[in-house]
C-alpha positions in Angstrom: 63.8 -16.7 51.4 63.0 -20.2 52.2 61.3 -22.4 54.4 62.8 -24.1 57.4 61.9 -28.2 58.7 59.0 -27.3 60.7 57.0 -24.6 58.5 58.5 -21.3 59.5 60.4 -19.1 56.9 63.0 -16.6 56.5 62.4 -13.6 56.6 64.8 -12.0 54.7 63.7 -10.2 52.0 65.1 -10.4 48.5 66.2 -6.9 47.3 66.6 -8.3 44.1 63.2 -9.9 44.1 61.3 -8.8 46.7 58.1 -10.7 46.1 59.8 -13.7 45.6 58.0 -16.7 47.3 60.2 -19.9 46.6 60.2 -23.0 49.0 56.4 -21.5 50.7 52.7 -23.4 49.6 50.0 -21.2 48.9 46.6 -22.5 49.1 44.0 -20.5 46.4 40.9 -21.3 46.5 37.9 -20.9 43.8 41.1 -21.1 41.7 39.6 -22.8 38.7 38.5 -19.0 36.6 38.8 -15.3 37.3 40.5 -13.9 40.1 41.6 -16.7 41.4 43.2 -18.3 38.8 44.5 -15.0 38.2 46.1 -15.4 41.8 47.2 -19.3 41.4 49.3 -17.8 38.1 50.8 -15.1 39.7 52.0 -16.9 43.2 53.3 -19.8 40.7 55.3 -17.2 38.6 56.8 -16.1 42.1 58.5 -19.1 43.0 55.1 -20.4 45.3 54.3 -23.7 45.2 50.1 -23.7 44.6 47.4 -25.9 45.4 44.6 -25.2 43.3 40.9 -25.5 45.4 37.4 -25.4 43.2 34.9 -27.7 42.2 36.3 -28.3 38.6 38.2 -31.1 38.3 38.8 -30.4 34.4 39.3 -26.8 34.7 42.1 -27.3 38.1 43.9 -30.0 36.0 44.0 -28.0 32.9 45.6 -24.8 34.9 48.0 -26.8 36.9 49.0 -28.4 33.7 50.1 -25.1 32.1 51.6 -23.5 35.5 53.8 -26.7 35.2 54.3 -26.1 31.5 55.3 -22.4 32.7 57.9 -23.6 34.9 56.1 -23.0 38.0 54.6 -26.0 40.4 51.4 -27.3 41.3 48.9 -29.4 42.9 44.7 -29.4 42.9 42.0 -30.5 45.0 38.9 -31.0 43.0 36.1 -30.6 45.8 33.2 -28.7 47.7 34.8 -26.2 50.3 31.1 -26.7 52.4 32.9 -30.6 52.8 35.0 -28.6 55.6 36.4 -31.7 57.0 37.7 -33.0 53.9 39.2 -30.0 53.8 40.4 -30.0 56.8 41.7 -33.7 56.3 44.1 -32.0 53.3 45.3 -29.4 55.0 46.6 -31.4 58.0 48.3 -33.8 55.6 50.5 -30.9 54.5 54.0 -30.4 56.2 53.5 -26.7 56.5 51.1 -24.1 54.7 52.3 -20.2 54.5 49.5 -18.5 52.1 45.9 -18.7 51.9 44.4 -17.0 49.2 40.5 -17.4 50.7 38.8 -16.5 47.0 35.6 -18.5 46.7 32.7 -16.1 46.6 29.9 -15.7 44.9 26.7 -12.9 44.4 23.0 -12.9 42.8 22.1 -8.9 42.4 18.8 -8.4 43.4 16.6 -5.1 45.1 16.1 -5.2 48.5 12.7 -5.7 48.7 13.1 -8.7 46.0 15.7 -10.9 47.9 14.5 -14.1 49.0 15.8 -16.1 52.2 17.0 -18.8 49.5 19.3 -16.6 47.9 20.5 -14.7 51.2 21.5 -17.8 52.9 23.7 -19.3 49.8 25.1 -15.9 49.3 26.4 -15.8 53.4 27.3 -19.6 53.5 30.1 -18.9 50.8 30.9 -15.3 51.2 30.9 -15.6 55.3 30.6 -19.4 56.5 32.8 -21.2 54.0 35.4 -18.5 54.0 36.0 -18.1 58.1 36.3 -21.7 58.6 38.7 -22.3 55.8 40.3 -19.0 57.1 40.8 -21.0 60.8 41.4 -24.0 59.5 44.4 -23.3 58.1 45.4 -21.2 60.5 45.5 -24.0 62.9 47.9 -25.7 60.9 49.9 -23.1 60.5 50.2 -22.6 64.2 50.5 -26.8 64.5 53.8 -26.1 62.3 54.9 -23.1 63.6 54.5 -21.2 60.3 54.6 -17.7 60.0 52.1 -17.0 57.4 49.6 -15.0 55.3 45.7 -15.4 55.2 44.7 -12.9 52.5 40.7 -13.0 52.2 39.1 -11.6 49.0 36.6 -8.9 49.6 35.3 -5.9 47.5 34.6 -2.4 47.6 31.5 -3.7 48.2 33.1 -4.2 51.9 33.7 -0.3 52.1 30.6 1.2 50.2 27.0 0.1 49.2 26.1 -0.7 46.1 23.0 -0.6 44.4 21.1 -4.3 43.9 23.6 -5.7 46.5 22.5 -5.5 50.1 23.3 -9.2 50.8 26.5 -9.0 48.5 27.6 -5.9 50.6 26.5 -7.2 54.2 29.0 -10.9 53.3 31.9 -8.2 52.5 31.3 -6.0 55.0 31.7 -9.3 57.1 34.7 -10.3 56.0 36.2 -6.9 56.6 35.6 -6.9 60.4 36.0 -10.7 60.7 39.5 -10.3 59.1 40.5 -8.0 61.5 39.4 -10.0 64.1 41.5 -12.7 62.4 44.2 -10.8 62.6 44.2 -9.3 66.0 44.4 -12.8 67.5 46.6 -14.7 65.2 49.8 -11.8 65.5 51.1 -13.4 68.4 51.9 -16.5 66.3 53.5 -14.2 63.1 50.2 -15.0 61.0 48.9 -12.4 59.3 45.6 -11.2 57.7 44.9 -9.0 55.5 41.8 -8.3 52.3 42.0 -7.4 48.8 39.1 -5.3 47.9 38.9 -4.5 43.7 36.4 -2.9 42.0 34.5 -4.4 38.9 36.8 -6.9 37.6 35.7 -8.1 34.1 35.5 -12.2 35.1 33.1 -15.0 34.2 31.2 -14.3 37.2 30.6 -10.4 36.8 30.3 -10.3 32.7 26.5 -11.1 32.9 25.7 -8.2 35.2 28.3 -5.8 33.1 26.8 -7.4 29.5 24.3 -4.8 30.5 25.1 -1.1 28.5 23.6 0.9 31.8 25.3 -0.8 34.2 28.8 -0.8 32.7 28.4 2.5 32.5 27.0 3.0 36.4 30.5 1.3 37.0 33.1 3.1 34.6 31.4 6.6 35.5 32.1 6.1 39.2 35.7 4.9 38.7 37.9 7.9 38.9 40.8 5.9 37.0 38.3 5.9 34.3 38.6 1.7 33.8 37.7 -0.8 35.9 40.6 -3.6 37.5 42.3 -6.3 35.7 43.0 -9.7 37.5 46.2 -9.5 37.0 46.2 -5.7 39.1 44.5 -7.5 41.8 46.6 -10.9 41.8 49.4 -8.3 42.2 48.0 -6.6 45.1 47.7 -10.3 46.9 51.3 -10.9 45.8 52.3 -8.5 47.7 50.2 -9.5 51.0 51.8 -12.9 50.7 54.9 -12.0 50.5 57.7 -11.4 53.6 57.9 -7.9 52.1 54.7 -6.6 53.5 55.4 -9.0 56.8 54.3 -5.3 58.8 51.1 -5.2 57.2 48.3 -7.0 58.6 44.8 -6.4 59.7 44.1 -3.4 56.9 42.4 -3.8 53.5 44.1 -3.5 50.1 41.6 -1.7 47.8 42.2 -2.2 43.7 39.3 0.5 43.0 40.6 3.0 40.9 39.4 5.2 43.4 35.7 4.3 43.3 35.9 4.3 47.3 37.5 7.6 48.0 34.8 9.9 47.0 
């Protein structure tokens, strides 16, 4: 599988290697911990060339120096995805751009009848804002190049069921499930696919202080049917898949790492 002069790649896929992504770009972004380093890893290992996005400039350069050191390759842009026309300047200075890992998110549990307007309107700027326009942003250029591509956003099971202490968390997810599919209705007539990767409770620096908590961790491992809840690496698998040419049929659905948690 590789990529041609003006974006667009073969198809083929590699029965030897069927996830193999050599000669594409991936963009992940909130790449510097978590899931989403997990993700920039993961594509590198598969032949994807990876542009780390997050605020940390020390963190990005540390990572891309041992994906390098693993063989893989790697770039990183150190800035704040709300600067959406310097984002925008970057992307367009790329020749061609085949994955977006859309990652950044963030969430501050808190009752419903506790959450403030403050905390509401930081959680939807990331989660909803932030995440569509870097979504059609590089979309754009992947239509500019005539890329066929792979937009996979990271939601939750939070985007499938409620959860207790998350109403605001749940309504950004529950966004991105509808606006992916949205995404994806319009952009299939250009080959540009969109799909989500919903986990469960991923132990990560952003969920540890809300699973530091004995009754919560066990709220989540009693309603995990699997018993366990999701490593990254499970769910960077699940969006190696969705960038790959090998799920080139699949778009508009939601790929959920839950262990079950949703199916009851």
């Amino acid at each position: 599988m590789s990529a041609t002069m003006n974006g667009a790649i073969n198809t083929a896929i590699d029965s030897a290697n069927p996830l193999r992504l050599q000669g594409l770009t991936a963009i992940v972004t909130g790449a510097s911990r978590g899931i989403g380093e997990g993700c920039a890893r993961m594509l590198a290992s598969l032949g994807a060339h990876v542009i780390l996005v997050a605020r940390n400039a020390a963190d990005l350069e540390k990572l891309c120096a041992e994906i390098r050191n693993a063989g893989g390759t790697a770039d990183f842009w150190a800035m704040d995805l709300n600067n959406a026309e310097e984002f925008r300047r970057r992307v367009d200075a790329l020749p061609a751009i085949h994955i977006l890992v859309n990652n950044a998110g963030m969430n501050k549990p808190q009752p419903f009848v506790e959450v403030d307007e403050a905390a509401f309107d930081q959680i939807f700027n990331l989660n909803v804002k932030v995440n569509y326009f870097c979504a059609q942003t590089v979309a754009r250029r992947m239509i500019a190049t005539q890329s066929e591509g792979s937009i996979i956003m990271m939601s939750s099971q939070s985007g499938h069921v409620a959860l207790r202490d998350r109403t605001v968390y749940c309504a950004t997810k529950f966004a991105m499930e509808g606006m992916s599919k949205a995404m994806a209705l319009e952009l299939a007539k250009h080959q540009i696919r969109v799909n989500t990767v919903a986990p469960t409770f991923v132990l990560t620096p952003m969920t540890k202080p809300f699973l530091d908590d004995p009754e919560f961790a066990r709220y989540v491992q009693d309603n995990i049917p699997l018993g366990r809840m999701a490593t990254v690496e499970e769910v960077a698998a699940a969006v190696a898949y969705l960038a790959a040419p090998v799920s080139r049929m699949v778009t508009g659905t939601s790929m959920l790492v839950d262990g079950g948690w949703t199916m009851k």
